[in-house]
C-alpha positions as CSV (number, residue, x, y, z in Angstrom):
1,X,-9.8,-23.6,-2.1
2,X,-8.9,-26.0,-4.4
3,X,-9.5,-24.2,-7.2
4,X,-7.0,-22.8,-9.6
5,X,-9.1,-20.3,-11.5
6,X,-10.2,-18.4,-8.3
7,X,-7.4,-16.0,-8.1
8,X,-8.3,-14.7,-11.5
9,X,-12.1,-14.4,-10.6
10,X,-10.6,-13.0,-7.0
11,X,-8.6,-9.8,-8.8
12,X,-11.8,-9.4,-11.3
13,X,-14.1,-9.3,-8.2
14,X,-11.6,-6.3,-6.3
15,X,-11.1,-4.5,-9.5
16,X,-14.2,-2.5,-10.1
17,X,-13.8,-1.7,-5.9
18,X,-10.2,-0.5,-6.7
19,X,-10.9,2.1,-9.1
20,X,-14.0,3.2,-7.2
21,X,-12.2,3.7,-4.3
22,X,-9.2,5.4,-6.1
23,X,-11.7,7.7,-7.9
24,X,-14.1,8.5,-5.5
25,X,-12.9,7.7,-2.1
26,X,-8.8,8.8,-2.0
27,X,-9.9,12.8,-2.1
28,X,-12.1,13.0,0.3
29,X,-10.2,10.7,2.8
30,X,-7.1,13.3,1.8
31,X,-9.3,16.4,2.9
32,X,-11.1,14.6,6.0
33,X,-8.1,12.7,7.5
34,X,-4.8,14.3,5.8
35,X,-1.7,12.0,4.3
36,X,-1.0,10.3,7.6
37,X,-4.6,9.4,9.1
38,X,-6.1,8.7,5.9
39,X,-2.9,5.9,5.5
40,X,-4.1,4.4,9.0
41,X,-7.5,4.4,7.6
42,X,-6.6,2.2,4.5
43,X,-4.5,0.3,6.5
44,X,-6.6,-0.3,9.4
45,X,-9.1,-1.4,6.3
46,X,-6.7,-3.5,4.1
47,X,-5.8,-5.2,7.6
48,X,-9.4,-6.1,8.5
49,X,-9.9,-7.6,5.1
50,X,-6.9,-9.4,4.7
51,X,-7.9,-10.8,8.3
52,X,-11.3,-11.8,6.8
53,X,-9.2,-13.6,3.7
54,X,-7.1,-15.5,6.7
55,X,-10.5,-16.5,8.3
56,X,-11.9,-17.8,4.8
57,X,-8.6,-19.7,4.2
58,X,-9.1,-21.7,7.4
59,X,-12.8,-21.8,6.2
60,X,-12.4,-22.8,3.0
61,X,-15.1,-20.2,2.0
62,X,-15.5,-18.1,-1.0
63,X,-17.9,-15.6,0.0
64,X,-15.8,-14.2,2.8
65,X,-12.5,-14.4,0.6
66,X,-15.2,-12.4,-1.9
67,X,-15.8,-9.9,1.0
68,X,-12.2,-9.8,2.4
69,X,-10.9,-8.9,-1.0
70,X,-13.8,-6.2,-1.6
71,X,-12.9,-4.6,1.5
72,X,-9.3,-4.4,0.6
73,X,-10.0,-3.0,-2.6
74,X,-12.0,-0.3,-1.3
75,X,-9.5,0.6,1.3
76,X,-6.9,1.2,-1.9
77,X,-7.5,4.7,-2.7
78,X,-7.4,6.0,0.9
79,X,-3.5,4.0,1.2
80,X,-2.3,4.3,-2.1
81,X,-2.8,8.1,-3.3
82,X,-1.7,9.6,0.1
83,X,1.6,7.3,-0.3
84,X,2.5,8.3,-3.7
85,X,2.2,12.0,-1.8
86,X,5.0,11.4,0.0
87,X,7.5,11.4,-2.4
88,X,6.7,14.5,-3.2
89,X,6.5,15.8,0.1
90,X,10.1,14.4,0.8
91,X,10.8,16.5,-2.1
92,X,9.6,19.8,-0.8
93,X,11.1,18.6,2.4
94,X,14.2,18.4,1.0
95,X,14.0,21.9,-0.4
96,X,13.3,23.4,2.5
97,X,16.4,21.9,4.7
98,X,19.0,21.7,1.9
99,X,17.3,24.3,-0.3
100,X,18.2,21.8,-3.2
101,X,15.0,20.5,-5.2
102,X,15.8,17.3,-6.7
103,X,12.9,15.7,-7.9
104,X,14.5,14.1,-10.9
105,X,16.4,11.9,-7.7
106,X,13.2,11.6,-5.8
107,X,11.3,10.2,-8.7
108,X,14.2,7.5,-9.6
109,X,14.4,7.0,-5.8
110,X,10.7,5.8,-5.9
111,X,10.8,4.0,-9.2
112,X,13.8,2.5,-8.1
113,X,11.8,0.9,-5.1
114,X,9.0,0.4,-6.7
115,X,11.5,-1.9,-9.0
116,X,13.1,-3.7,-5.9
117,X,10.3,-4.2,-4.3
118,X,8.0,-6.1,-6.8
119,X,11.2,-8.0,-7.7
120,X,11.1,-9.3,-3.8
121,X,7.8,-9.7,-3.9
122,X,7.7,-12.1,-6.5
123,X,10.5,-13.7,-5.0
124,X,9.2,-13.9,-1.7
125,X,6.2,-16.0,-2.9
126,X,8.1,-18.3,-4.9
127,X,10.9,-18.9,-1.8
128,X,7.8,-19.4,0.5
129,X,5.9,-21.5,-1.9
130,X,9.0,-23.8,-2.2
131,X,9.6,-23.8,1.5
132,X,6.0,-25.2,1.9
133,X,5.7,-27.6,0.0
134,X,3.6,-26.5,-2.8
135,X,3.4,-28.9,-5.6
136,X,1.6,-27.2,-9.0
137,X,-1.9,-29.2,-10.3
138,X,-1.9,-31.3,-6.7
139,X,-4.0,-31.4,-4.0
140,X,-1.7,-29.3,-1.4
141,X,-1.1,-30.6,2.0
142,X,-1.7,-28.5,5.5
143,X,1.5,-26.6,5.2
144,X,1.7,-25.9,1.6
145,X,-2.1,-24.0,2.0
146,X,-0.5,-22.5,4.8
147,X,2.3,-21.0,2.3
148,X,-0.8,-19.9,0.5
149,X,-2.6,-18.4,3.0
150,X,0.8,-16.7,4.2
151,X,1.4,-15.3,0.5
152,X,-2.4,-14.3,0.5
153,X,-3.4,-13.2,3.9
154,X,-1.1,-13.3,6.7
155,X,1.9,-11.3,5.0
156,X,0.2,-8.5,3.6
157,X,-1.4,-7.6,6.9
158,X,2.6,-7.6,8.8
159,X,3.8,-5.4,6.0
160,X,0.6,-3.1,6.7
161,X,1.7,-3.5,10.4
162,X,4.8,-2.4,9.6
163,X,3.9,0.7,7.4
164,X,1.8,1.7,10.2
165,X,4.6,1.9,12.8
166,X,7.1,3.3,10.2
167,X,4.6,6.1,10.1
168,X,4.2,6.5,14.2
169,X,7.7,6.6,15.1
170,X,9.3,8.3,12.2
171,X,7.1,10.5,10.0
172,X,7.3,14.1,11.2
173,X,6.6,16.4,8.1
174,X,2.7,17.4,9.0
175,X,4.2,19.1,11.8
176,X,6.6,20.8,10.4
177,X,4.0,20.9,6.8
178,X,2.7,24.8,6.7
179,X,6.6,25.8,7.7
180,X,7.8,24.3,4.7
181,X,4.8,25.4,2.6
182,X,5.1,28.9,3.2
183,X,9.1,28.8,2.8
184,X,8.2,27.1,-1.0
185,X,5.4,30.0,-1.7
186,X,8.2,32.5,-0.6
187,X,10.9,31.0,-2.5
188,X,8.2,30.9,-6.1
189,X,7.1,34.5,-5.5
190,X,11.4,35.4,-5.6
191,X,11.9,33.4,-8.1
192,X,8.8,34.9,-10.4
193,X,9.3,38.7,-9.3
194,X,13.3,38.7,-9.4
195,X,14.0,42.2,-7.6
């Protein structure tokens, strides 16, 4: 877009969306969908407006990078709350298999990803950058906007692909989710009345 300052103005525009949508749109997606749908549906929503972001990249136009990256942003909440749920449903998971709770491990296990990940993220755009020719304070040629638009649209939606069919083929626990919830209630009612 030519324009170094619109990344700034781009996260301003999707913050106020971002904490609407974690306030006021996670729950009731929770309660409607459950943990699994209501990841499709942010998804499915991050995916449409990081396809809009693509389209304005090849455009050139701001207003539909505006409304790509308002649609993402709303789509936050009903992706990133039921996410940070299962960590603690791996926990209770892992209780009722092993009968171990080890939620001090399943916390660092998340941090610790959380860590790697943002690491390779940041390395990721930097390899990709360099790859394409990106040259700082120049006008960028065809493939170094493509880098760009890769970093901005294109790679976001494959890693919301792949969530998606991480989730299809291996998450089982909502089947298996009242089982282990009754097991936990049991377990807490032994543990607080000791016969």
């Amino acid at each position: 877009m030519n324009d170094p300052m619109l990344t700034s103005s781009l996260s301003m525009v999707g913050l106020i969306p971002t904490v609407i949508s974690i306030v006021f749109l996670s729950g009731p997606s929770l309660r409607f969908f459950g943990k699994k749908k209501s990841i499709y549906v942010g998804a499915g929503a991050m995916i449409v407006g990081y396809v809009i972001r693509a389209a304005a990249g090849a455009a050139a136009s701001v207003p539909m990078l505006i409304v790509g990256t308002v649609i993402c942003s709303l789509a936050t909440g009903p992706i990133s709350v039921p996410v940070n749920v299962l960590a603690a449903d791996a926990v209770d998971y892992g209780d009722y298999i092993q009968k171990v709770r080890i939620e001090g491990i399943g916390s660092s296990v998340v941090s610790f990803a959380q860590k790697i990940s943002s690491g390779l993220a940041a390395g990721v755009v930097g390899w990709i950058l360099q790859l394409t020719g990106y040259v700082a304070n120049q006008t960028q040629t065809a493939t170094a906007s493509f880098g760009i638009t890769l970093i901005f649209a294109y790679a976001p939606i494959i890693a919301l692909l792949l969530t998606i069919l991480i989730l299809v083929v291996f998450y089982r626990y909502d089947k298996v989710e009242a089982e282990v919830r009754s097991y936990l209630e049991q377990k807490n009612d032994q543990e607080a009345n000791p016969a």
